[in-house]
One Martini backbone bead per residue (centre of mass of N, CA, C, O) as a GRO file, in nm:
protein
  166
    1UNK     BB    1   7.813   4.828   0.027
    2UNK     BB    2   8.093   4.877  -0.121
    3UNK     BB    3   7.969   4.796  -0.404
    4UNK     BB    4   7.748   4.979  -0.427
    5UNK     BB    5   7.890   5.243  -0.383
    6UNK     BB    6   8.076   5.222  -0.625
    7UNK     BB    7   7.841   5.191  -0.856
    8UNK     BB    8   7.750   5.483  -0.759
    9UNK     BB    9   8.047   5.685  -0.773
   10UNK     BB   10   8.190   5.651  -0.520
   11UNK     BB   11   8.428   5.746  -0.281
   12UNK     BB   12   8.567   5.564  -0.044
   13UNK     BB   13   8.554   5.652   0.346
   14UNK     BB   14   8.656   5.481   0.664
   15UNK     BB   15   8.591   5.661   0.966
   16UNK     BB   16   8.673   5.588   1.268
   17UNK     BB   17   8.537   5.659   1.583
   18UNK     BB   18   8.662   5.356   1.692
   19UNK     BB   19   8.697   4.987   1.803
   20UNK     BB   20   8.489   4.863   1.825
   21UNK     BB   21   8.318   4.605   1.699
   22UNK     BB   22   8.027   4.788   1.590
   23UNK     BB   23   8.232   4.980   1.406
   24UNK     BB   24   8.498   4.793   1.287
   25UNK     BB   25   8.373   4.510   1.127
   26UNK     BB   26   8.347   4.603   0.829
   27UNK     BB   27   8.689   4.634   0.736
   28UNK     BB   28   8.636   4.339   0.594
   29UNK     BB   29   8.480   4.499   0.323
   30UNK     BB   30   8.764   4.702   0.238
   31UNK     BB   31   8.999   4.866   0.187
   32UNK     BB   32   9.280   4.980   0.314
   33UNK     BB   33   9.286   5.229   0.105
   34UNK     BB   34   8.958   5.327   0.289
   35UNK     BB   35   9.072   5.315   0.583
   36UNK     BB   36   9.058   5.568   0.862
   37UNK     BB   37   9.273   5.600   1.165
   38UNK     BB   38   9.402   5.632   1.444
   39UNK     BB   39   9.658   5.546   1.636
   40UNK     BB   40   9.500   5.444   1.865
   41UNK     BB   41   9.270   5.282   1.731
   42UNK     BB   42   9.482   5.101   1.604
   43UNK     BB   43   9.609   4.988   1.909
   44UNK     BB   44   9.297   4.885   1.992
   45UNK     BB   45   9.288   4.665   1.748
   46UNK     BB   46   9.543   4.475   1.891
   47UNK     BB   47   9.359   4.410   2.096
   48UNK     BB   48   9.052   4.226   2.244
   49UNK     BB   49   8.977   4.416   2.526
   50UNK     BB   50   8.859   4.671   2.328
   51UNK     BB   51   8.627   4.586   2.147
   52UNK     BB   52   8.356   4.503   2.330
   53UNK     BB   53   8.293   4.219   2.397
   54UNK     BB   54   8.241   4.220   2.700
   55UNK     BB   55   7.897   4.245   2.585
   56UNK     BB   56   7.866   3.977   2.520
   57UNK     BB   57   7.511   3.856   2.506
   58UNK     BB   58   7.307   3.637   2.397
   59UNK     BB   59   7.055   3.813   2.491
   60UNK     BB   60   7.107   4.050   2.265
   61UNK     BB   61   7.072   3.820   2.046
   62UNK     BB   62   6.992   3.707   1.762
   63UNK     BB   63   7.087   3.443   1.571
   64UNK     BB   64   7.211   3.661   1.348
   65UNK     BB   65   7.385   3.818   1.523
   66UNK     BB   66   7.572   3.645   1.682
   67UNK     BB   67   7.718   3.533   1.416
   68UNK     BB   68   7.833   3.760   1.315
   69UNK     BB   69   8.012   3.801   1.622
   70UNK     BB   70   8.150   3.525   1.577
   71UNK     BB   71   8.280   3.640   1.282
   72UNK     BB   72   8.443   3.841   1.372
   73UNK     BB   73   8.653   3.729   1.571
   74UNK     BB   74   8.752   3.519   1.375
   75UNK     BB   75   8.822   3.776   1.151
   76UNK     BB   76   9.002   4.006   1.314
   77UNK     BB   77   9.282   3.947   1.234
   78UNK     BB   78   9.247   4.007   0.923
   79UNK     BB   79   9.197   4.332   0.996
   80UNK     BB   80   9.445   4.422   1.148
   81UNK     BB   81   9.651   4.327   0.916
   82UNK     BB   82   9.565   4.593   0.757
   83UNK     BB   83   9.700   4.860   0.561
   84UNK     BB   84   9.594   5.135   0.717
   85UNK     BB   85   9.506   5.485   0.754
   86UNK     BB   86   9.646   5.714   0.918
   87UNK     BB   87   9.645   5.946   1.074
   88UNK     BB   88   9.810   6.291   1.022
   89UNK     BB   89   9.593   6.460   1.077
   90UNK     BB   90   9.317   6.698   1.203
   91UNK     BB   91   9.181   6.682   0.870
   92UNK     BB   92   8.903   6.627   0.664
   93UNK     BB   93   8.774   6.582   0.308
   94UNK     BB   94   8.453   6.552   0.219
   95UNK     BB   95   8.402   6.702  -0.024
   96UNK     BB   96   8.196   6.975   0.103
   97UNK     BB   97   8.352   6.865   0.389
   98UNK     BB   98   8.534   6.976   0.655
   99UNK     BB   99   8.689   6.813   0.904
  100UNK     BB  100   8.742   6.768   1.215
  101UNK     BB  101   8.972   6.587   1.455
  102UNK     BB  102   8.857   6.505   1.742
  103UNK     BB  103   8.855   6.422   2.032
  104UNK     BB  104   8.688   6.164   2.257
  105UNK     BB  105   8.720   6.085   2.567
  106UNK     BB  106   8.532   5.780   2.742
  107UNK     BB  107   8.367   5.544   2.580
  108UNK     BB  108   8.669   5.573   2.517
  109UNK     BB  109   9.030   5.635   2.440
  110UNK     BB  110   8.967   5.659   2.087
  111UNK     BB  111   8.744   5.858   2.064
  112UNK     BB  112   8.592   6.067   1.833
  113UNK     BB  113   8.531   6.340   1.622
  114UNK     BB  114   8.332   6.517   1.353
  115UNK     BB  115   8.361   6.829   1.217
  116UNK     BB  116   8.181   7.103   1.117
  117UNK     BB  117   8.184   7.414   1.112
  118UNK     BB  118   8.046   7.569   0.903
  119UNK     BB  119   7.778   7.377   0.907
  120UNK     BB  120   7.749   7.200   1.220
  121UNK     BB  121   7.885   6.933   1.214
  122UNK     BB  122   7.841   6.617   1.421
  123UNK     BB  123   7.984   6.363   1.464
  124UNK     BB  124   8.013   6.067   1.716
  125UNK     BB  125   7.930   5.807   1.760
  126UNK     BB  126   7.938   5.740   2.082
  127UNK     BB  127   7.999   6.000   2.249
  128UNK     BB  128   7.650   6.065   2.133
  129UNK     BB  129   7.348   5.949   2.217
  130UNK     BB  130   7.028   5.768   2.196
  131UNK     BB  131   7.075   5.585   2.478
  132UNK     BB  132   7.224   5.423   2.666
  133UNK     BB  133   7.522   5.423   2.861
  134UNK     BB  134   7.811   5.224   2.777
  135UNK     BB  135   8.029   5.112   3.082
  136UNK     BB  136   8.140   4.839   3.065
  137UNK     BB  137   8.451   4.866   2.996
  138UNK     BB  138   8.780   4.892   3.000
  139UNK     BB  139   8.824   5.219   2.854
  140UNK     BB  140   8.624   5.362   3.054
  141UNK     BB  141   8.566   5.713   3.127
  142UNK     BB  142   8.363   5.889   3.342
  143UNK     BB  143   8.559   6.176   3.343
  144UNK     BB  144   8.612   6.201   3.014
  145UNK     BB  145   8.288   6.175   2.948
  146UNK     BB  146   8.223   6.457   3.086
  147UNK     BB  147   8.391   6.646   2.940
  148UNK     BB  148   8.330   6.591   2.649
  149UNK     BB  149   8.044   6.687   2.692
  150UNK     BB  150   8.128   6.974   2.742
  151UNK     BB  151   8.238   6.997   2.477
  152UNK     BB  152   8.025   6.974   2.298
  153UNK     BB  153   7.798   7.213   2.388
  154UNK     BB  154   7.980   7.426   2.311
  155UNK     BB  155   7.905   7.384   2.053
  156UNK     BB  156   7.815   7.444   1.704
  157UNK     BB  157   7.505   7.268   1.655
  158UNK     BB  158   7.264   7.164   1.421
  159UNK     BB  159   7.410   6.866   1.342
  160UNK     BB  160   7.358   6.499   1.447
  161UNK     BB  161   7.576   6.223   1.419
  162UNK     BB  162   7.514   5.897   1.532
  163UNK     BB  163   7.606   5.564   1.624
  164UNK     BB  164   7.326   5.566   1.741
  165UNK     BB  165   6.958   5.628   1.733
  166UNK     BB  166   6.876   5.795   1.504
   0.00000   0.00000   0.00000
């Protein structure tokens, strides 16, 4: 993916909205100055039970899948140590989408939202999406994941981008 957006000559950069493995898996086919992530996503990338792996069960996964899974873990140490980007701000610009990087602890503690208020597009990654809520992690919590939800609602949201079963 990394190498066709090049060639349409996109400026790659990417935003990793928590730390689990199905989210974070991939950035060991970026350059660390294309990854950019909060202080906490970066400090549970370097845990190996906040990735989210204790919910891998051979029945979830097609044998091509499997392999994937297998294949993150045995690299995952090499992509902790790339020198990625942590956010300093609050907000980043990403063409002409300005977004804020709200925090949206729940689903992890490192989960986060990209807002454009002015657009009213609101990233969400893990933290609302269509189907099954996946609660049985290390970092979930059940009390900051009702807050966060409720903190969602009262957005101006026209467009949402969820990270899962759009």
């Amino acid at each position: 993916i990394a190498s066709f957006l090049k060639q349409k000559g996109f400026n790659i950069k990417l935003i990793l909205t928590h730390g689990h493995f199905d989210h974070a898996g991939g950035i060991a086919y970026f350059k660390p100055e294309q990854i950019l992530v909060t202080k906490q996503i970066f400090a549970n990338l370097k845990k190996k039970e906040t990735w989210g792996l204790d919910f891998l069960k051979t029945v979830h996964f097609t044998k091509e899948v499997g392999f994937l899974a297998k294949e993150f873990c045995l690299n995952f140490k090499i992509i902790i140590n790339k020198k990625v980007n942590i956010f300093s701000r609050n907000s980043i610009a990403v063409g002409d989408f300005y977004f804020d990087i709200l925090p949206c602890p729940g689903h992890t503690d490192d989960s986060i939202l990209l807002y454009d208020k002015k657009k009213k597009i609101l990233i969400t990654g893990d933290a609302l999406y269509d189907g099954d809520i996946y609660a049985n992690f290390l970092i979930y919590d059940r009390g900051q994941f009702n807050r966060s939800l409720n903190y969602i609602a009262k957005l101006p949201i026209d467009t949402i981008l969820p990270g899962h079963n759009a």
